[in-house]
C-alpha positions as protocol buffer text, in pm:
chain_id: "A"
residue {
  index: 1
  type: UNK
  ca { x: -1031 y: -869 z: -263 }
}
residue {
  index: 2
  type: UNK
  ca { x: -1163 y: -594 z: -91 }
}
residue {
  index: 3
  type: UNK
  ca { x: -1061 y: -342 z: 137 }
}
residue {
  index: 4
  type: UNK
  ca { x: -1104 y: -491 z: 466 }
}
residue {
  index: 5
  type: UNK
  ca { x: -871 y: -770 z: 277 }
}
residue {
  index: 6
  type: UNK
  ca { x: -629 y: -488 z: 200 }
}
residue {
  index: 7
  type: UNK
  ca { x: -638 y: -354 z: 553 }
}
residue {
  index: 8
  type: UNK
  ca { x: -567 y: -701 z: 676 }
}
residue {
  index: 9
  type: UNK
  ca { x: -308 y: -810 z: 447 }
}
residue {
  index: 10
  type: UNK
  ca { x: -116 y: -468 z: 522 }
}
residue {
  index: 11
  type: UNK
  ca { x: -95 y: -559 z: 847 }
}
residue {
  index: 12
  type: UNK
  ca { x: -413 y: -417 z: 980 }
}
residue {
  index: 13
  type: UNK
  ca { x: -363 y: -85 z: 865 }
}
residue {
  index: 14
  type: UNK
  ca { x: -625 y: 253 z: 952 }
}
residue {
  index: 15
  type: UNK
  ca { x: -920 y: 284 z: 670 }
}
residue {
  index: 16
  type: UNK
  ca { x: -722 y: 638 z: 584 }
}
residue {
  index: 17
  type: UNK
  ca { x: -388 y: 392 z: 514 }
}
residue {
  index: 18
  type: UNK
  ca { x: -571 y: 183 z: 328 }
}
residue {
  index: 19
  type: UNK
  ca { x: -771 y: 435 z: 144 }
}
residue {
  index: 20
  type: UNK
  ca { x: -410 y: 605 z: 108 }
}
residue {
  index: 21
  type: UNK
  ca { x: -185 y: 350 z: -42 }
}
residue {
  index: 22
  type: UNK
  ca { x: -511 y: 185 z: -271 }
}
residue {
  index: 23
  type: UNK
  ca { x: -512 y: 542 z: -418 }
}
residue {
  index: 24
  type: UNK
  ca { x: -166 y: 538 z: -514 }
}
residue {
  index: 25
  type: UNK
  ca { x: -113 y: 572 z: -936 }
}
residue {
  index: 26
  type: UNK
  ca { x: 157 y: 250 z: -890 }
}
residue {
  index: 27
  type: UNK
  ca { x: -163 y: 64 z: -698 }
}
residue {
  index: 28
  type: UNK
  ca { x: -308 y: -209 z: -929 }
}
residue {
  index: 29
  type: UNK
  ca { x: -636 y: -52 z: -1052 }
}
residue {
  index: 30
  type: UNK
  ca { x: -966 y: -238 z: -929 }
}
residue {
  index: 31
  type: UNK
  ca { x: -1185 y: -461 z: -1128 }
}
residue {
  index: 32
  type: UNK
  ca { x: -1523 y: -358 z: -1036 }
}
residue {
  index: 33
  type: UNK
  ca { x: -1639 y: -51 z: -773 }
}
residue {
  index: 34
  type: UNK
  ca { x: -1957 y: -226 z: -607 }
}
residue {
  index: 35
  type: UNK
  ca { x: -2218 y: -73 z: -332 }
}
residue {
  index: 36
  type: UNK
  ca { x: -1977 y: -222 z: -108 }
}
residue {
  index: 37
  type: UNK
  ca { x: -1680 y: -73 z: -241 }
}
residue {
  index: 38
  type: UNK
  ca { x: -1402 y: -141 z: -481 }
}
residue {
  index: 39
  type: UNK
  ca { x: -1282 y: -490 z: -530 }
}
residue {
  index: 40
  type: UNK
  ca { x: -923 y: -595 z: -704 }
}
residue {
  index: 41
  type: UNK
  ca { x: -811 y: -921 z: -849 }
}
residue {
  index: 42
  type: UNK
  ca { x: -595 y: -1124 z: -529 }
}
residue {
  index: 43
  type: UNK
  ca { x: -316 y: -1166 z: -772 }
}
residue {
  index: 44
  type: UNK
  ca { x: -251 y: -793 z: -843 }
}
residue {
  index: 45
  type: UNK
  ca { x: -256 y: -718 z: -501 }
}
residue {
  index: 46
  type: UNK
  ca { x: -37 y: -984 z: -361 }
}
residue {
  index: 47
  type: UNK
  ca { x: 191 y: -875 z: -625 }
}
residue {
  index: 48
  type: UNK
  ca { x: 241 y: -535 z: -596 }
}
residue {
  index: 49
  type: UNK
  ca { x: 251 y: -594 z: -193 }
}
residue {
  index: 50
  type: UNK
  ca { x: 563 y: -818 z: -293 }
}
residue {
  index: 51
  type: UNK
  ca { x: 699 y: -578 z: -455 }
}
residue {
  index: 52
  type: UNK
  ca { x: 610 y: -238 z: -221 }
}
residue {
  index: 53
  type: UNK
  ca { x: 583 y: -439 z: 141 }
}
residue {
  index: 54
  type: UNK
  ca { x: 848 y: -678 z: 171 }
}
residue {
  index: 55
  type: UNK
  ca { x: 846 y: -681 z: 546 }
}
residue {
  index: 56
  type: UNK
  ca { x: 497 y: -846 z: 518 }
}
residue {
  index: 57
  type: UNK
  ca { x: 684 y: -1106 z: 390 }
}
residue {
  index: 58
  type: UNK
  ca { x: 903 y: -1230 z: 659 }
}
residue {
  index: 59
  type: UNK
  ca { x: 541 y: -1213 z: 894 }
}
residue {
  index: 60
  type: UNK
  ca { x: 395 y: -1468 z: 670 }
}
residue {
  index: 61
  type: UNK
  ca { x: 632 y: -1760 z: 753 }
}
């Protein structure tokens, strides 16, 4: 997953936000930092968003 993933997934947050909570030390650390930018496994993601973003939750229904 990238970062426009991220963005989207956290509700369609700025780049900054993003950029922000990705940089976090509790953030899951990517896999691989490409041309295009960092990439992190879907799994780690959705799991620390379950864990840090319950509301997105409830949106997901």
């Amino acid at each position: 997953m990238g970062a426009h993933e991220i963005r989207m997934r956290l509700g369609g947050v700025s780049r900054q936000r993003a950029y922000q909570i990705t940089s976090r030390a509790d953030f899951p650390k990517p896999i691989a930092d490409l041309r295009q930018g960092k990439v992190w496994l879907t799994d780690d993601v959705e799991a620390w968003m379950k864990v840090h973003r319950r509301d997105l939750d409830d949106s997901e229904d």
